[in-house]
N, CA, C and O of each residue as an XYZ file, in Angstrom:
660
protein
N      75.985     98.328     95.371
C      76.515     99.299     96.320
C      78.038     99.332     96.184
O      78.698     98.318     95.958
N      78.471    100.347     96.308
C      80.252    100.380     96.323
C      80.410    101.877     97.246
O      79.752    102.915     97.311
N      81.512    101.417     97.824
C      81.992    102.696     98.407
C      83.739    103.195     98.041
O      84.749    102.501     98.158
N      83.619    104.653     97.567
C      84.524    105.614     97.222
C      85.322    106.437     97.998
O      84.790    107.305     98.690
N      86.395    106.305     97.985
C      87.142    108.072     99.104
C      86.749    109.122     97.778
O      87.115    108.948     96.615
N      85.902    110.254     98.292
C      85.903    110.963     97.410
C      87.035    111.920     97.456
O      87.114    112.566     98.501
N      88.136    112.201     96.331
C      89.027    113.020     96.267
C      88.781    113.983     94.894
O      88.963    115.199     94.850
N      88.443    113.347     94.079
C      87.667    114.412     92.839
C      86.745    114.370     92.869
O      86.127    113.357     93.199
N      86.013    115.903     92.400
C      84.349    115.793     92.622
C      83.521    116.809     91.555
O      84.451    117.499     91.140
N      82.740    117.121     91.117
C      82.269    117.467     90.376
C      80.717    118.420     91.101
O      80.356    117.951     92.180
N      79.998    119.451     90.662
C      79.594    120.227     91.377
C      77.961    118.993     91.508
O      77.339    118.696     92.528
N      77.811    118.725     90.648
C      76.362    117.689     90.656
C      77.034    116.922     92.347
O      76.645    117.145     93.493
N      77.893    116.207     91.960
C      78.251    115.105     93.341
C      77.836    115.995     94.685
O      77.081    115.633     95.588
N      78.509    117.201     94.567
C      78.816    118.484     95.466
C      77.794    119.069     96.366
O      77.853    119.551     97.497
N      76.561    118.820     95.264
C      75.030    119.407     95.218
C      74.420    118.060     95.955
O      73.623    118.298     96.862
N      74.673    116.808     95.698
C      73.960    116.215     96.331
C      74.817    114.929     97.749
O      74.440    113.903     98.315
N      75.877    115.653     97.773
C      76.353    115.222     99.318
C      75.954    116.547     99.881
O      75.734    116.172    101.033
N      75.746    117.614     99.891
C      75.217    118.960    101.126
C      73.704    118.658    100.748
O      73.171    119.019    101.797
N      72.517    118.169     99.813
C      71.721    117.576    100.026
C      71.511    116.482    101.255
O      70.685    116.649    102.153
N      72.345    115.396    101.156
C      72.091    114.102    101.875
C      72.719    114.763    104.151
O      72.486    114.491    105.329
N      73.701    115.856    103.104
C      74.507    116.427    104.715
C      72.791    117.212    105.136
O      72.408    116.421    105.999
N      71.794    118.139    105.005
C      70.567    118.760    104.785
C      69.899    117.934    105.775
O      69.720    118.231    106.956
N      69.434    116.521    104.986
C      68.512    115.649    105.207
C      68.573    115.056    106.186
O      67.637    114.648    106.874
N      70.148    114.899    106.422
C      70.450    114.106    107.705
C      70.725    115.097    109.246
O      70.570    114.642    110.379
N      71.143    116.467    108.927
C      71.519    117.209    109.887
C      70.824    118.273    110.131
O      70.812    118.878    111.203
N      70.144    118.580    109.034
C      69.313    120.126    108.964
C      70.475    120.966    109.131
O      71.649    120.862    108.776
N      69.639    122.057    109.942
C      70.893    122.835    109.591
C      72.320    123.142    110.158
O      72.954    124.190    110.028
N      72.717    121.905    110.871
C      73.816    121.227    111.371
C      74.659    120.839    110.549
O      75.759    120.554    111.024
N      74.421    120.645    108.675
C      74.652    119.304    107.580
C      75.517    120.832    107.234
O      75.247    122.006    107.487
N      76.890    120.029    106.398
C      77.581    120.600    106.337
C      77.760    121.495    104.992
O      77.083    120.850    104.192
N      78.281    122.607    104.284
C      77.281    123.254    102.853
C      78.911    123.035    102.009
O      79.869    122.526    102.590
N      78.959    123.485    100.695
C      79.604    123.480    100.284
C      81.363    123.616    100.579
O      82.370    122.990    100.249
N      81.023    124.855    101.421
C      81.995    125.539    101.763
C      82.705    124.835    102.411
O      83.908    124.940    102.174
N      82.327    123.984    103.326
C      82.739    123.020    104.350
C      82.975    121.800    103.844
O      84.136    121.394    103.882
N      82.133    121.120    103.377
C      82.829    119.847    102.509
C      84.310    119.915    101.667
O      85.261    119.146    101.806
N      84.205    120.999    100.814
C      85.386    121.176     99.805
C      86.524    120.675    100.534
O      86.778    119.475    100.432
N      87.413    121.583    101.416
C      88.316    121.733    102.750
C      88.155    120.466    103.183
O      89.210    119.953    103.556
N      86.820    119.522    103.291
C      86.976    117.990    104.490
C      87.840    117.108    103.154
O      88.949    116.574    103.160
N      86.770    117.232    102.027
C      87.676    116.618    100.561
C      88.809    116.595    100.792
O      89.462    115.588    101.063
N      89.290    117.950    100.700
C      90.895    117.953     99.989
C      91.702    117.943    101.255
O      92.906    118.118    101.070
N      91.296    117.769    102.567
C      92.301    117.667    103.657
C      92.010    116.640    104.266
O      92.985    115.938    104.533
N      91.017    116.261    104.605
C      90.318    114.745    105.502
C      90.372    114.007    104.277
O      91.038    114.060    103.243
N      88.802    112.803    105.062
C      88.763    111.699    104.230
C      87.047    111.588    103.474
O      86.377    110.948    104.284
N      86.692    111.747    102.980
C      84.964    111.556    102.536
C      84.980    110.481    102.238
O      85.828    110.372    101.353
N      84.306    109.079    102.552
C      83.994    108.087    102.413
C      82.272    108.136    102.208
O      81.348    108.401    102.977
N      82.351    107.713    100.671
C      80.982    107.766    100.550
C      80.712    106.773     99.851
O      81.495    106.443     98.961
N      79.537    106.058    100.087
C      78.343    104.612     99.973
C      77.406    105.209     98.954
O      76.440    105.918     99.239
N      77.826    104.815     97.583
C      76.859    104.795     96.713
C      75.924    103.391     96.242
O      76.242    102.209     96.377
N      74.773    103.921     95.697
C      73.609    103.020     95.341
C      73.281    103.914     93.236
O      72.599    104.887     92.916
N      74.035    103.084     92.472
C      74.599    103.355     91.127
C      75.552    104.746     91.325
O      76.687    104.696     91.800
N      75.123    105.559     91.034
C      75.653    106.676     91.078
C      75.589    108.024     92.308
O      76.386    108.947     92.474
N      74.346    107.701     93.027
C      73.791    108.317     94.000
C      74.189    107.953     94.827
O      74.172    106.752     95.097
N      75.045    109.440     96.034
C      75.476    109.002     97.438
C      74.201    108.736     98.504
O      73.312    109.558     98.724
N      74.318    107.335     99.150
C      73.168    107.327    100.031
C      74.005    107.308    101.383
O      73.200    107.583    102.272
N      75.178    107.119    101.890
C      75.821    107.642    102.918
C      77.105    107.886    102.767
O      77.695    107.857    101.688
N      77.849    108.269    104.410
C      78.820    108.587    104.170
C      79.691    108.710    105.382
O      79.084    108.597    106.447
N      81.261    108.962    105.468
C      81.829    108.627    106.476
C      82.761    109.809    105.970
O      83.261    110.009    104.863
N      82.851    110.839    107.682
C      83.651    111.612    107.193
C      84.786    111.712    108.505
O      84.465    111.939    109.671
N      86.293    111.465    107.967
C      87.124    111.483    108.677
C      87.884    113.063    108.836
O      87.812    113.950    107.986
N      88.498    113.137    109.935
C      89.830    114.002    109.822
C      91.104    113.850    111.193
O      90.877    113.381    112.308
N      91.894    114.174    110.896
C      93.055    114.022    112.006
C      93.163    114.685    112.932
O      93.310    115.891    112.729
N      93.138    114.238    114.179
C      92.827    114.925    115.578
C      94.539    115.233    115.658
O      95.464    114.423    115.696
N      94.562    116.884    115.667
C      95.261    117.675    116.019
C      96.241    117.430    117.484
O      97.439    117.709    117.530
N      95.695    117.034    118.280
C      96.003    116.954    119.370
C      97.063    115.342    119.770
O      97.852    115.205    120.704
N      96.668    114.254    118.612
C      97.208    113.100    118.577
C      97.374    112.855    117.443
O      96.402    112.248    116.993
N      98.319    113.066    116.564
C      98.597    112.809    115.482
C      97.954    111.549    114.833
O      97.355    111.546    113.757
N      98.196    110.332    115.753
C      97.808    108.881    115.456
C      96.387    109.157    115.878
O      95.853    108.398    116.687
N      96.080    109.648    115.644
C      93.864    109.789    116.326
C      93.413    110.081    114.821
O      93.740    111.022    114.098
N      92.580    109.019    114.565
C      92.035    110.031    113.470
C      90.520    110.179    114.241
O      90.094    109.387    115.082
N      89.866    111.306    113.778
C      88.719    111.418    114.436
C      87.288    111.494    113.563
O      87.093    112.318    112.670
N      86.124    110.264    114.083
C      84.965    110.514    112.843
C      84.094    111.236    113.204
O      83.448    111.212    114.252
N      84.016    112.226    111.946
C      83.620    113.541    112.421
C      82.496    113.297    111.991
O      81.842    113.920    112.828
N      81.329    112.605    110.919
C      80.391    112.432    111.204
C      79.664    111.082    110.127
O      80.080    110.935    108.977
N      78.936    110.491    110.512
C      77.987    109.316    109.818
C      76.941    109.867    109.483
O      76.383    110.819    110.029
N      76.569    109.161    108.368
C      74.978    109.413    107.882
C      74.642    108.278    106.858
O      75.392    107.657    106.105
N      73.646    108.216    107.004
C      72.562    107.214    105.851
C      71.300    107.801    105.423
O      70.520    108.361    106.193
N      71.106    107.639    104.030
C      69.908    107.695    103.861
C      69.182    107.264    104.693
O      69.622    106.312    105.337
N      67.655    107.824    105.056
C      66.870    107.515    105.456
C      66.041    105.887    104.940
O      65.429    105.187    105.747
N      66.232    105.486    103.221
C      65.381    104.411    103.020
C      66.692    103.542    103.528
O      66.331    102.968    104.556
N      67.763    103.283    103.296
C      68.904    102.310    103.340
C      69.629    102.177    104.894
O      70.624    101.517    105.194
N      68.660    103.154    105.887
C      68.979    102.074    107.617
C      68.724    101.166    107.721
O      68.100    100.430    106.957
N      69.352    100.904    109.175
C      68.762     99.244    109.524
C      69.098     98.054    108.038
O      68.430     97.070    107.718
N      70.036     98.468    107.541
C      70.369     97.183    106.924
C      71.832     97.262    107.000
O      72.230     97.424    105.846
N      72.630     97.231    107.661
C      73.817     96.922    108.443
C      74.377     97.750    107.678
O      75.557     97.455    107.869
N      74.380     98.864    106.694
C      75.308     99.704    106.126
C      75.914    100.932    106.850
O      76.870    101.344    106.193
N      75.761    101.454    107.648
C      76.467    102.103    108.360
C      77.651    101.713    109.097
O      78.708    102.341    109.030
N      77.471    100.656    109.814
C      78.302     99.285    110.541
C      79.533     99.241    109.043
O      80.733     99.476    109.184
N      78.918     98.915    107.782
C      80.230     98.488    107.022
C      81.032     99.522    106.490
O      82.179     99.422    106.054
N      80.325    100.513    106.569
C      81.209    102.163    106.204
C      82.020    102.559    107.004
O      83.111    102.993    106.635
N      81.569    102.478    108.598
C      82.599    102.561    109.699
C      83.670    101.437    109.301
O      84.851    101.743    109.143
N      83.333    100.474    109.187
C      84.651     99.078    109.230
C      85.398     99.246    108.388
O      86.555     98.893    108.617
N      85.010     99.987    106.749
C      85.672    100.077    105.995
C      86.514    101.265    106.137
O      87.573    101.417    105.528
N      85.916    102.255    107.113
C      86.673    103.440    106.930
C      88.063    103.028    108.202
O      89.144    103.580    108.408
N      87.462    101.947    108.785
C      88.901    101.343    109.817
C      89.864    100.788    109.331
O      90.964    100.558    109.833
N      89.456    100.553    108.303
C      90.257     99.592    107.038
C      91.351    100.659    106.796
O      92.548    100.443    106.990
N      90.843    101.815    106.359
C      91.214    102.518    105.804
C      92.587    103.327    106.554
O      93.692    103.636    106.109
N      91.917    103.506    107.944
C      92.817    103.909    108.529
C      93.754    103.280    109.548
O      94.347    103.846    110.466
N      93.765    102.229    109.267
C      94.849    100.949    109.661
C      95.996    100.992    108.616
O      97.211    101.091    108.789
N      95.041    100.860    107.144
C      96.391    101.158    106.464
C      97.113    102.606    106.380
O      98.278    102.753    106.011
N      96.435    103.425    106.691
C      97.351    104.589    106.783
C      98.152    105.276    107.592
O      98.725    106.336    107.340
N      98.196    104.208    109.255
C      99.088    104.185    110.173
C      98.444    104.678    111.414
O      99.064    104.825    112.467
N      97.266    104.912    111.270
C      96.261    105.490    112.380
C      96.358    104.222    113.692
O      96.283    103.011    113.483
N      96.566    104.978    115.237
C      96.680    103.983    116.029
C      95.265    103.683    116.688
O      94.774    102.686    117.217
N      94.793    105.051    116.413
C      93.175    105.118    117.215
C      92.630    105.956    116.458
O      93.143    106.855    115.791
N      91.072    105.500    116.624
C      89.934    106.108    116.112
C      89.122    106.688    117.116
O      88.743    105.884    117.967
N      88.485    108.691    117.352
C      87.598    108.870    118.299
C      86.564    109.173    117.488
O      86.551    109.084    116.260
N      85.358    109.674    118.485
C      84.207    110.012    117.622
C      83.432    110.574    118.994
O      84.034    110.273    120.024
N      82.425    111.200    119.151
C      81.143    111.868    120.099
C      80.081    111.589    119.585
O      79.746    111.614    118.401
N      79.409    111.252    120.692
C      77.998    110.839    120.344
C      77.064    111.034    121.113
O      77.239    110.897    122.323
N      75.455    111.520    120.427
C      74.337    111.828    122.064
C      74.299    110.867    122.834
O      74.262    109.785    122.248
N      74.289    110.800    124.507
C      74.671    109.674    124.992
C      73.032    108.495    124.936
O      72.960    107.350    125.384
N      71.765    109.409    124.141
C      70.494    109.590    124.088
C      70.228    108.243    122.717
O      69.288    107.490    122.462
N      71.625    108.477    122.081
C      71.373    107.600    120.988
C      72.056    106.578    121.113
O      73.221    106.210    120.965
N      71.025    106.167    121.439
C      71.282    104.475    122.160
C      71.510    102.800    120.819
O      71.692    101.620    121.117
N      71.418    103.299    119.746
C      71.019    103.046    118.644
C      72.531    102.913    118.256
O      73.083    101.813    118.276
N      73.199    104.087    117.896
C      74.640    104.442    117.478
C      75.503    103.874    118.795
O      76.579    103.294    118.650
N      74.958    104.090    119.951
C      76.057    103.373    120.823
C      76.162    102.137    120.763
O      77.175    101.513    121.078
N      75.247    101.715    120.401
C      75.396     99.671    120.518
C      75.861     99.400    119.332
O      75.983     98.181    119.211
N      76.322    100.238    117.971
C      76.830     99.684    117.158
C      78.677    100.176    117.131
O      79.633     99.687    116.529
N      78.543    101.480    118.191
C      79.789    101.416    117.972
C      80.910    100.874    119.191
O      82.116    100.647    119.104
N      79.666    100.744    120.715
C      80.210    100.149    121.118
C      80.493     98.581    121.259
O      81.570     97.999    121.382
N      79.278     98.114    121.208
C      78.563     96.409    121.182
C      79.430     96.089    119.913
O      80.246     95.248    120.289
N      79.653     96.394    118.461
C      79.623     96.007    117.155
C      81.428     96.586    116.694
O      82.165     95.964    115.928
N      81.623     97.298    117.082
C      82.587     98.105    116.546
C      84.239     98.105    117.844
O      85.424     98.193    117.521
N      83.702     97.987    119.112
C      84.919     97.811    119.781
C      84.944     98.938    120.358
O      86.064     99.009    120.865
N      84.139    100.249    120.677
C      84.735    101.452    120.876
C      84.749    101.484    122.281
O      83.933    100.671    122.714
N      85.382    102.131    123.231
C      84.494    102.208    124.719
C      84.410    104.075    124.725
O      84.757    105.125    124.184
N      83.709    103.467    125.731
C      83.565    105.139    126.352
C      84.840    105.974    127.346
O      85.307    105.424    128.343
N      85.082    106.728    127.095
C      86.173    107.785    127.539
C      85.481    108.585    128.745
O      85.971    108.517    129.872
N      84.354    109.330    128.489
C      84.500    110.379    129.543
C      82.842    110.933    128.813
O      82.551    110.694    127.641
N      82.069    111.559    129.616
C      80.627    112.015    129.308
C      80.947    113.906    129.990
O      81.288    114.251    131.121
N      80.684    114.686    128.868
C      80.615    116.012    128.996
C      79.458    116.879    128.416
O      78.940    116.774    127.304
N      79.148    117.817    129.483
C      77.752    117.937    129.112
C      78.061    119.578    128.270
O      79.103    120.224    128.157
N      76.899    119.802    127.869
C      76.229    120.766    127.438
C      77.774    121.548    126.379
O      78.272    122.672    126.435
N      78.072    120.498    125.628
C      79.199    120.335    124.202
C      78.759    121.592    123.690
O      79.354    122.634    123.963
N      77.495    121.536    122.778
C      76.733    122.058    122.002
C      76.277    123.319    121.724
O      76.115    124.018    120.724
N      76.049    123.435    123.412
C      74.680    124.726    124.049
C      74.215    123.474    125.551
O      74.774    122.435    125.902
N      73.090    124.127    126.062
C      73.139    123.927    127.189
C      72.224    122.554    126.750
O      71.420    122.626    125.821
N      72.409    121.460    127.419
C      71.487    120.232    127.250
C      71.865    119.159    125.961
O      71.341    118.062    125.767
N      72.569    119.590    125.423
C      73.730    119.064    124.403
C      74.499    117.962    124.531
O      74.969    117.719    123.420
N      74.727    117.467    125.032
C      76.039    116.480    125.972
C      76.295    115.378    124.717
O      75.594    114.897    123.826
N      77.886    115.236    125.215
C      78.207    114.211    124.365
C      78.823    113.115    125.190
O      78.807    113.322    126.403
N      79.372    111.975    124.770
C      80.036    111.096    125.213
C      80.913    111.036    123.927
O      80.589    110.981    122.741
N      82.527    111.073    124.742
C      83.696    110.779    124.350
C      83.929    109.029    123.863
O      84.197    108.140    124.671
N      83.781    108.858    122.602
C      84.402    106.987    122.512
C      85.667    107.028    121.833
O      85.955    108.042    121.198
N      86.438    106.081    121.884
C      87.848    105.908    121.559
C      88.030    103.913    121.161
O      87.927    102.888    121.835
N      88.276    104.167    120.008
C      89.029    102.717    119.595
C      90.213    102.400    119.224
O      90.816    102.954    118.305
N      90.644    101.470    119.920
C      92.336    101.284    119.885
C      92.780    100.361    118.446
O      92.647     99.160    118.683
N      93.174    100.580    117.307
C      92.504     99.921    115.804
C      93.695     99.013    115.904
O      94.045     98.770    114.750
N      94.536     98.355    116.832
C      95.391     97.447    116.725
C      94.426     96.326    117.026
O      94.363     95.274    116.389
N      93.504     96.739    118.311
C      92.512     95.542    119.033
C      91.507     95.400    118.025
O      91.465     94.230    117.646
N      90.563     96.243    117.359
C      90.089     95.791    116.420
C      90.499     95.035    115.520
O      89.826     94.134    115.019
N      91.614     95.315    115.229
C      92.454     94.838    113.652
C      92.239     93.442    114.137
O      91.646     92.751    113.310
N      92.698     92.564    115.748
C      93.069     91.302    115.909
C      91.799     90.742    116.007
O      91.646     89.522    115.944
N      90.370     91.941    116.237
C      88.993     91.327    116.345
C      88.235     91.186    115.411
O      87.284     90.408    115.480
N      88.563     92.089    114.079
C      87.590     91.951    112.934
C      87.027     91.078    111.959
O      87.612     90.631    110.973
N      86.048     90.901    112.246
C      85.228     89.835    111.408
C      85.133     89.773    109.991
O      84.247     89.161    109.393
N      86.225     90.530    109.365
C      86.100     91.065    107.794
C      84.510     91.101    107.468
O      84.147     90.042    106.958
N      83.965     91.601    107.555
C      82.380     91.890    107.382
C      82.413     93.343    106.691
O      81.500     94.041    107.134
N      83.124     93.928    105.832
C      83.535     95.255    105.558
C      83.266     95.379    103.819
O      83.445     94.379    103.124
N      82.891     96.490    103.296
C      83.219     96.860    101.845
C      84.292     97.218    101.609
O      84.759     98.106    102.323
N      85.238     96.564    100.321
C      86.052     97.367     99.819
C      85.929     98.795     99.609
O      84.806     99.145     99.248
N      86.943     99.869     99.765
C      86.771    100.724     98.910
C      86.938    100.352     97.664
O      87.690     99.425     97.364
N      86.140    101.151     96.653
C      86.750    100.809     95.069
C      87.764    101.944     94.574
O      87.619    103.142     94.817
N      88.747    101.416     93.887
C      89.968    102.061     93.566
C      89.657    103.201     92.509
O      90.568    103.905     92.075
């Protein structure tokens, strides 16, 4: 396993991160058009297994707080859950943005997925901000989390993947 910032990409790679975005989001998953723009302006952090992306971590900079970066979305293959790889893609992508001067990390989440909250709050340090409903459309609701990456930085268990250079 190794994980990459993808900044060059090739249309095969292209074809099968809006595949894995598909599988994981339906038709929520993000298509070409939309990835390109997260590439070349955000961050794509992606978890390969040889050559094949099986997840991924996608950052970008919250407008509103310069020092915020905000994760705009997680995914895993379906065979490669539940084996703590999501947990090390987030840590690594904290890695990431510690070194790049980021003071905080946000993110939204169903407050339903009880699963993602215990890893990002229980595992990861995040707390909860504020619960707003019907984000989406009506019945939608998210919960606001926020991590302060100085307090992580002094809590982290180095339990993380390198990126590879």
């Amino acid at each position: 396993m190794e994980i990459r910032i993808i900044e060059d990409f090739d249309q095969e790679l292209l074809d099968k991160l809006v595949e894995l975005e598909t599988r994981t989001f339906r038709e929520c998953g993000l298509s070409k058009w939309e990835l390109v723009p997260l590439i070349q302006h955000g961050k794509l952090i992606v978890l390969f297994d040889d050559q094949d992306p099986v997840g991924f971590l996608e950052l970008m900079n919250d407008w509103d707080d310069e020092d915020t970066a905000y994760l705009y979305a997680l995914a895993i293959e379906e065979d490669y859950r539940n084996q703590g790889l999501g947990t090390k893609l987030i840590k690594s992508g904290m890695e990431l943005l510690i070194e790049d001067g980021y003071s905080k990390a946000s993110l939204t989440v169903d407050p339903d997925n009880e699963p993602a909250i215990h890893v990002y709050k229980d595992k990861l340090g995040f707390e909860k901000k504020k619960h707003e409903n019907d984000v989406y459309g009506e019945g939608v609701d998210r919960y606001y989390m926020e991590l302060d990456l100085a307090e992580y930085a002094k809590n982290k268990d180095n339990d993380f993947m390198k990126i590879a250079s």
